[in-house]
MDAnalysis code that builds the backbone (N, CA, C; Angstrom):
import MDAnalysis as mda
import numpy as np

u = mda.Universe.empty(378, n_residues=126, atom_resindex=np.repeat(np.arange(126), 3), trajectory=True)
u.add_TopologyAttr("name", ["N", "CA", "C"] * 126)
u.add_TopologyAttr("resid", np.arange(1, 127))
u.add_TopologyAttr("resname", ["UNK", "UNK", "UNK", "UNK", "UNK", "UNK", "UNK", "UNK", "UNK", "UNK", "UNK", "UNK", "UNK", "UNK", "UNK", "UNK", "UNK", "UNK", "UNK", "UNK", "UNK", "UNK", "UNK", "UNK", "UNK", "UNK", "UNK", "UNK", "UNK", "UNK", "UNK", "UNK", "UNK", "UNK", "UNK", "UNK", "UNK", "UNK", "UNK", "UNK", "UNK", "UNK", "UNK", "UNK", "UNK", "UNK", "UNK", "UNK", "UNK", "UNK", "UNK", "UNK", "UNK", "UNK", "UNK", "UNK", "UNK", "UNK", "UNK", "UNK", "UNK", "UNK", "UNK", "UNK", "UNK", "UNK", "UNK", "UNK", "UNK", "UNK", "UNK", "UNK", "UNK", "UNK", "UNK", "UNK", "UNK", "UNK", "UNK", "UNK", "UNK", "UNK", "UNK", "UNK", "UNK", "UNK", "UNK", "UNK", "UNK", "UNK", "UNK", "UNK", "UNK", "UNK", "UNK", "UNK", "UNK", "UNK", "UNK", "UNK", "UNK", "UNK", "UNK", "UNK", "UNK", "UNK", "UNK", "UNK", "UNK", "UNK", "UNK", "UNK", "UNK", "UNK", "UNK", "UNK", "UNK", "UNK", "UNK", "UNK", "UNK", "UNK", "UNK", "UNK", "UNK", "UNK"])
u.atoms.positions = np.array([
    [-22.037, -60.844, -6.512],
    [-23.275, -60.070, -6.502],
    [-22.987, -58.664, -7.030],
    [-23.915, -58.004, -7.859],
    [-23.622, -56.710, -8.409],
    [-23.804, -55.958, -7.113],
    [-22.820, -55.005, -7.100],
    [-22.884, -53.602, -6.650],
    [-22.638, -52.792, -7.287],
    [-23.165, -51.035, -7.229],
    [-22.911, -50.254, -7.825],
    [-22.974, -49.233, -6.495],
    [-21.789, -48.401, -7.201],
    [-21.871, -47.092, -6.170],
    [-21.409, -45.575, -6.582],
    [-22.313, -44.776, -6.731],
    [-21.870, -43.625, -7.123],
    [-20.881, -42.581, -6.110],
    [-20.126, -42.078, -6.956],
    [-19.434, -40.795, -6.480],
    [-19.048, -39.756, -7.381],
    [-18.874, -38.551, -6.428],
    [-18.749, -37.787, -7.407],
    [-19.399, -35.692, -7.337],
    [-20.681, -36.438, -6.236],
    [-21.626, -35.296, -6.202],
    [-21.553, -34.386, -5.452],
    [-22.160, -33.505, -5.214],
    [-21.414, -32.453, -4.478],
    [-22.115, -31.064, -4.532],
    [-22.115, -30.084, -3.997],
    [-22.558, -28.662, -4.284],
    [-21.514, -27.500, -5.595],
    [-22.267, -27.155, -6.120],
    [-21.714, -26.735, -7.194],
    [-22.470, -25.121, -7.979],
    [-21.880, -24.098, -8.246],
    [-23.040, -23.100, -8.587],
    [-23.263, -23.216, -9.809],
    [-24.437, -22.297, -10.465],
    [-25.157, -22.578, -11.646],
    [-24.122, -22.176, -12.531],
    [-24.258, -22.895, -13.642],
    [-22.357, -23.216, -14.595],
    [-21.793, -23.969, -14.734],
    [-21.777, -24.436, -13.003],
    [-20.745, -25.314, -13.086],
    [-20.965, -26.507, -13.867],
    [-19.678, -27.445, -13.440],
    [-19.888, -28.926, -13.834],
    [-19.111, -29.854, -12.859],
    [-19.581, -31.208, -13.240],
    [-19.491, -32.055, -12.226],
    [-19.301, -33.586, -13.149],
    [-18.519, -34.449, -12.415],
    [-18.539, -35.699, -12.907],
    [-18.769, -36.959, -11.973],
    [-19.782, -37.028, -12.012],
    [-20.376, -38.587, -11.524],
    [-19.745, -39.532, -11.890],
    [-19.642, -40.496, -11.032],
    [-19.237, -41.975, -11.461],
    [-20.126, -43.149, -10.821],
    [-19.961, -44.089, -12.030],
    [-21.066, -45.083, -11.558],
    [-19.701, -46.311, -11.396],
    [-19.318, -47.166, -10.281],
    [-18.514, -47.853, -10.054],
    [-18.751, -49.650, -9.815],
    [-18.507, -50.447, -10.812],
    [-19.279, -51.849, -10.933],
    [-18.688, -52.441, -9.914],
    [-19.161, -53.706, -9.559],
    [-18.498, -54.413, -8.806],
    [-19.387, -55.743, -8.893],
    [-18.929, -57.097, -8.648],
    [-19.214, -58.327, -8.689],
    [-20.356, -59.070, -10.106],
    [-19.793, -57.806, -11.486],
    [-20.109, -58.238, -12.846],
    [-18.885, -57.877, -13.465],
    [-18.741, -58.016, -15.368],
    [-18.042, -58.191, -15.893],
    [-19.059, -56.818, -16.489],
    [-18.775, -55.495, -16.736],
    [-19.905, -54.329, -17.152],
    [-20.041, -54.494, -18.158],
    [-18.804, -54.878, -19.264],
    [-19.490, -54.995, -20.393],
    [-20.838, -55.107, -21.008],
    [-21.343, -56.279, -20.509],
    [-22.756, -57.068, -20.785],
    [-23.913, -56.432, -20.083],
    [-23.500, -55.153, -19.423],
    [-24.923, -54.554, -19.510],
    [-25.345, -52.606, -19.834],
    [-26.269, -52.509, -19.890],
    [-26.856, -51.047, -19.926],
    [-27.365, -50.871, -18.611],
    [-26.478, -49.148, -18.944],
    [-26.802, -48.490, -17.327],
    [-27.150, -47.145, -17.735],
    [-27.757, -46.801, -16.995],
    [-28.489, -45.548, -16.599],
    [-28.194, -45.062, -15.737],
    [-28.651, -43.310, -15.546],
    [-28.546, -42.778, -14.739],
    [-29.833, -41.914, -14.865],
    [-30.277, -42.049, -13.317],
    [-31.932, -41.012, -13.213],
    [-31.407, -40.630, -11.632],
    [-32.655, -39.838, -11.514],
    [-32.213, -38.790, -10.951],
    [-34.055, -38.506, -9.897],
    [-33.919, -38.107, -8.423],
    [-34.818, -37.475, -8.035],
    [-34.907, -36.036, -7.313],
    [-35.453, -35.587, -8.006],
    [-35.478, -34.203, -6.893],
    [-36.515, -34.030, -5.472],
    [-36.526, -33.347, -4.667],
    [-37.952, -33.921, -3.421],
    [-38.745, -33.334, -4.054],
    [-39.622, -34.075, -3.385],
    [-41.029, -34.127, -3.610],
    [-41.521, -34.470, -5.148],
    [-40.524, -34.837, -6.289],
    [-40.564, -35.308, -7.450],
    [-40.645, -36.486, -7.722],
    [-41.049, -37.158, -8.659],
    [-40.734, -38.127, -9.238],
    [-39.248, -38.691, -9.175],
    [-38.728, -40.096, -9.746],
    [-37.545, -40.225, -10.700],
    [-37.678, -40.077, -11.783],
    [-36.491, -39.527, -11.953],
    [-36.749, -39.278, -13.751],
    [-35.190, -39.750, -14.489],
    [-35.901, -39.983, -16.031],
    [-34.244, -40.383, -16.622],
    [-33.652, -39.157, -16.735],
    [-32.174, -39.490, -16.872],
    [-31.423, -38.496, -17.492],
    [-30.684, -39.059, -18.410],
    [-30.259, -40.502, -18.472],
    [-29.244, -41.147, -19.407],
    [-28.689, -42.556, -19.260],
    [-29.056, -43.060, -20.474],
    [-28.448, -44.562, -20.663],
    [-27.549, -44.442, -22.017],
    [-26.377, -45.360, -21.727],
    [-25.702, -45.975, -22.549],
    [-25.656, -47.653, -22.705],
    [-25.486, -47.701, -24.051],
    [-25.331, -49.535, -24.458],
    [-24.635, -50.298, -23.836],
    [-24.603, -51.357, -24.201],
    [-23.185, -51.837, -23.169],
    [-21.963, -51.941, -23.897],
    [-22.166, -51.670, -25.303],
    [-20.660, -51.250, -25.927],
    [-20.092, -49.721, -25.940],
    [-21.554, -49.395, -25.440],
    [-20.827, -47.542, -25.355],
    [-21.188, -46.953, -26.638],
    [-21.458, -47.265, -27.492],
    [-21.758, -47.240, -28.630],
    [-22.995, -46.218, -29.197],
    [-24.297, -46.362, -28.146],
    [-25.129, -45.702, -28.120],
    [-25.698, -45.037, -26.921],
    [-25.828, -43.976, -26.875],
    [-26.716, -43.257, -25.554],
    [-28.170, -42.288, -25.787],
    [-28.631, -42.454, -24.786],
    [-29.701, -41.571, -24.541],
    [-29.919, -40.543, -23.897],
    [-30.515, -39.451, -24.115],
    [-30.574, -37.976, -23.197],
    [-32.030, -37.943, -23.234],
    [-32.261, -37.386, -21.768],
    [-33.289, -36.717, -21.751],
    [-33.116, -35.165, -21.905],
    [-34.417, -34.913, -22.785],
    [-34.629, -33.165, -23.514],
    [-33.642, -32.571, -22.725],
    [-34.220, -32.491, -21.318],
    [-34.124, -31.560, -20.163],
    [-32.186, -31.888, -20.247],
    [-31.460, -32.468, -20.431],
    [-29.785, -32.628, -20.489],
    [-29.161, -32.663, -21.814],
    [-30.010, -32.473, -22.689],
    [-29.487, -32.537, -23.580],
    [-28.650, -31.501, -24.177],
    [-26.921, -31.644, -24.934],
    [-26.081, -30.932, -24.837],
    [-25.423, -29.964, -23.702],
    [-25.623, -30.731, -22.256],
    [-24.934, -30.629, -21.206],
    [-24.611, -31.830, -20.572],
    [-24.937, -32.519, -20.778],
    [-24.617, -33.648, -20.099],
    [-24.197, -34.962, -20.836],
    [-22.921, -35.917, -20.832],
    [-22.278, -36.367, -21.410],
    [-22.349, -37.838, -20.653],
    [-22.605, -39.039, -21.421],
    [-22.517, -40.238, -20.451],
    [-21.668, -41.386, -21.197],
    [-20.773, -41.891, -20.236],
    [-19.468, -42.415, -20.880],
    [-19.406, -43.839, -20.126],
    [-18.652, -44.605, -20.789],
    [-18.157, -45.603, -19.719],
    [-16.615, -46.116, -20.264],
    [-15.951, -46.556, -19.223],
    [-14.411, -47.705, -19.691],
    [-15.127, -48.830, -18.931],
    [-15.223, -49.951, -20.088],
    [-15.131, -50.789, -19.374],
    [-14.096, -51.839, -18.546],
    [-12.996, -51.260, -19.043],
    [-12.002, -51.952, -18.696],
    [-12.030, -51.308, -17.203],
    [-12.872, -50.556, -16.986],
    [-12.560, -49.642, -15.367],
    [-13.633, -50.246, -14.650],
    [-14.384, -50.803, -15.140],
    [-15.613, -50.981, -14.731],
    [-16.725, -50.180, -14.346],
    [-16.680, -48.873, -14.997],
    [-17.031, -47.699, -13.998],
    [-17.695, -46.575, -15.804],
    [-18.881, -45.999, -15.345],
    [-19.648, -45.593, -16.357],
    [-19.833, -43.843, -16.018],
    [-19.476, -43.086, -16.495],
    [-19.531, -41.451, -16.088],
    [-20.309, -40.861, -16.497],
    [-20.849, -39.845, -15.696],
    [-21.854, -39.039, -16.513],
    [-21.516, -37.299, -15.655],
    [-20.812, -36.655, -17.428],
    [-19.946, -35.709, -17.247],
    [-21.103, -34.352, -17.382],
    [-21.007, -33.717, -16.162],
    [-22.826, -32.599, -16.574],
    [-21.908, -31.241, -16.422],
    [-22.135, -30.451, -17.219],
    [-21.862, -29.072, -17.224],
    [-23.171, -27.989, -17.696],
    [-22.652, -27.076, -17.348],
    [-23.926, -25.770, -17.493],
    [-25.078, -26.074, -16.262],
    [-24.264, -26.371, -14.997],
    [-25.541, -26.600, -13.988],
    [-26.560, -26.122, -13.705],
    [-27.513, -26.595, -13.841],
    [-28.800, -25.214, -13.308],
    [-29.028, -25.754, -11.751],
    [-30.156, -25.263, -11.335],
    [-30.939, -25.012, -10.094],
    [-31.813, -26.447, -10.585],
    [-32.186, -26.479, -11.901],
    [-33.101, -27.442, -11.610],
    [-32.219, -28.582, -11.874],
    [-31.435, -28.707, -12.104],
    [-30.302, -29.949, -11.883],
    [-30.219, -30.736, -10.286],
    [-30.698, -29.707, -9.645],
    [-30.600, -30.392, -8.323],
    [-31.045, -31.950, -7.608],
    [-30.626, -32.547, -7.407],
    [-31.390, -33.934, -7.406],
    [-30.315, -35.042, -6.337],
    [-30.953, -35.784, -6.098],
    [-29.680, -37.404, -5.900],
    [-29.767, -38.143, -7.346],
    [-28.632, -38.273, -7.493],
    [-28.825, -39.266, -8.960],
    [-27.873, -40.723, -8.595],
    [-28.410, -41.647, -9.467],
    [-28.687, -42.690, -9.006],
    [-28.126, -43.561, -10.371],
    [-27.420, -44.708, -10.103],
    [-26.960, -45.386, -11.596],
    [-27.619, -46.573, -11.683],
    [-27.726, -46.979, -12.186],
    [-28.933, -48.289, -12.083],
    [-27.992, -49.324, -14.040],
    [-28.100, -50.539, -13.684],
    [-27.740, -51.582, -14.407],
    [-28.899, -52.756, -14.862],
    [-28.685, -53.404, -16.027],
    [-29.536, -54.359, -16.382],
    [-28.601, -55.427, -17.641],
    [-29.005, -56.302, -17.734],
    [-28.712, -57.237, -18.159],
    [-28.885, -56.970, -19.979],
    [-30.155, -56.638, -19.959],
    [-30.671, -56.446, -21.352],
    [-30.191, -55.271, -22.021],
    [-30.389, -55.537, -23.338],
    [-29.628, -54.518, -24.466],
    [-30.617, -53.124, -24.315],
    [-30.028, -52.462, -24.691],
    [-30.540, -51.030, -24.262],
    [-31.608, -51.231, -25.158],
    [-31.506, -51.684, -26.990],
    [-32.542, -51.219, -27.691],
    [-33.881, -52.262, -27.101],
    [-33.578, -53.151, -26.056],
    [-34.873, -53.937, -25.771],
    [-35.381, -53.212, -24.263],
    [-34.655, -52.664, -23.836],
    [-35.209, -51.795, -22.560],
    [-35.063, -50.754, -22.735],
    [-34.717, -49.762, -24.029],
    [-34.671, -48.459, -23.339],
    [-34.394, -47.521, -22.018],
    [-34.798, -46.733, -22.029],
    [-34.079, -45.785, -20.903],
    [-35.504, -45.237, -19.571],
    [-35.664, -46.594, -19.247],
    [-36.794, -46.001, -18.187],
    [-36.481, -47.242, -16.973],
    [-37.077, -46.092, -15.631],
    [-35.886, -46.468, -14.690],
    [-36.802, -48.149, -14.230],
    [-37.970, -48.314, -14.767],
    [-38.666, -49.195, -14.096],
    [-38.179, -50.778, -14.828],
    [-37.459, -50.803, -15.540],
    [-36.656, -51.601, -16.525],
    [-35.461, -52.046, -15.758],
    [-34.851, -51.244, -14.788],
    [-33.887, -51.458, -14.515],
    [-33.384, -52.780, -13.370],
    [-32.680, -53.519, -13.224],
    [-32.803, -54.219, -12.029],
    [-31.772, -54.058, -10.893],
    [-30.991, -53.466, -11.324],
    [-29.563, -53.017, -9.781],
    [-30.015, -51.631, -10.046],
    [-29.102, -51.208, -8.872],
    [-29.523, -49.838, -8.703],
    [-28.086, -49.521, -7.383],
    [-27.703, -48.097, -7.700],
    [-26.635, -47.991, -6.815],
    [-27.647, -47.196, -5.623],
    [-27.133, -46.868, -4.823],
    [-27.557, -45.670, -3.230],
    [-28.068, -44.248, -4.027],
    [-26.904, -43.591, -4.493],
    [-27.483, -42.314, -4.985],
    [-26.050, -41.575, -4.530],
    [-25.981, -40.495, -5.418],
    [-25.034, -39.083, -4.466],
    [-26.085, -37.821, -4.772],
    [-26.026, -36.845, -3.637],
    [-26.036, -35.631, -4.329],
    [-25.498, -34.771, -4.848],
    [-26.435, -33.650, -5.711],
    [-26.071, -33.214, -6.517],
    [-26.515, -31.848, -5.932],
    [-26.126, -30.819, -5.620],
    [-26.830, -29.664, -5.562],
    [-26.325, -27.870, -6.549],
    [-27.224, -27.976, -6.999],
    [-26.652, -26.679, -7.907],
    [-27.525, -25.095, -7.286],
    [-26.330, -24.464, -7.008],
    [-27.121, -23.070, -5.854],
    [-25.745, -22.501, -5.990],
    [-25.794, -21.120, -5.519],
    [-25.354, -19.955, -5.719],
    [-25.131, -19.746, -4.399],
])
């Protein structure tokens, strides 16, 4: 059975950076696209980033774009998403989520997704 579980998150001040990990378990990761979204309270979820399942291609949302970096080994089983230049509004639980299907047939929206890890937080403050 898939599991996923993030680590990684943590309190951090505005600047900083941080590296998430999304950690597979009971698949072979290759064969799928994962994401990472994110909620802040009283917000929505929102994306922040998918990669293919060859790694090959990724997606940013505006709001991360050229701070935030999303990687995977699959030989690790385990998919990263490397964020620097933290803001305040970075603040959130973020969340890794997996699917079966090729990224270019699901894109990067979280309602596509079908696993989903717990979440870590993330808090960016001074």
């Amino acid at each position: 059975q898939l599991q996923l579980v993030e680590s990684g998150g943590g309190l951090v001040q505005p600047g900083g950076s941080l590296r998430l990990s999304c950690a597979a378990s009971g698949i072979t990761l290759d064969y799928y696209t994962i994401g990472w979204f994110r909620q802040a309270p009283g917000k929505e979820r929102e994306t922040v980033s998918c990669i293919s399942n060859s790694g090959g291609n990724a997606i940013y949302a505006d709001s991360v774009k050229g701070r935030f970096t999303i990687s995977r080994d699959n030989a690790k089983n385990t998919v990263y998403l490397q964020m620097n230049s933290l803001k305040p509004e970075d603040t959130a639980v973020y969340y890794c989520a997996a699917d079966i299907r090729k990224m270019y047939v699901l894109g990067c929206v979280d309602t596509g997704f079908g696993s989903w890890g717990q979440g870590t937080q993330v808090t960016v403050s001074s």
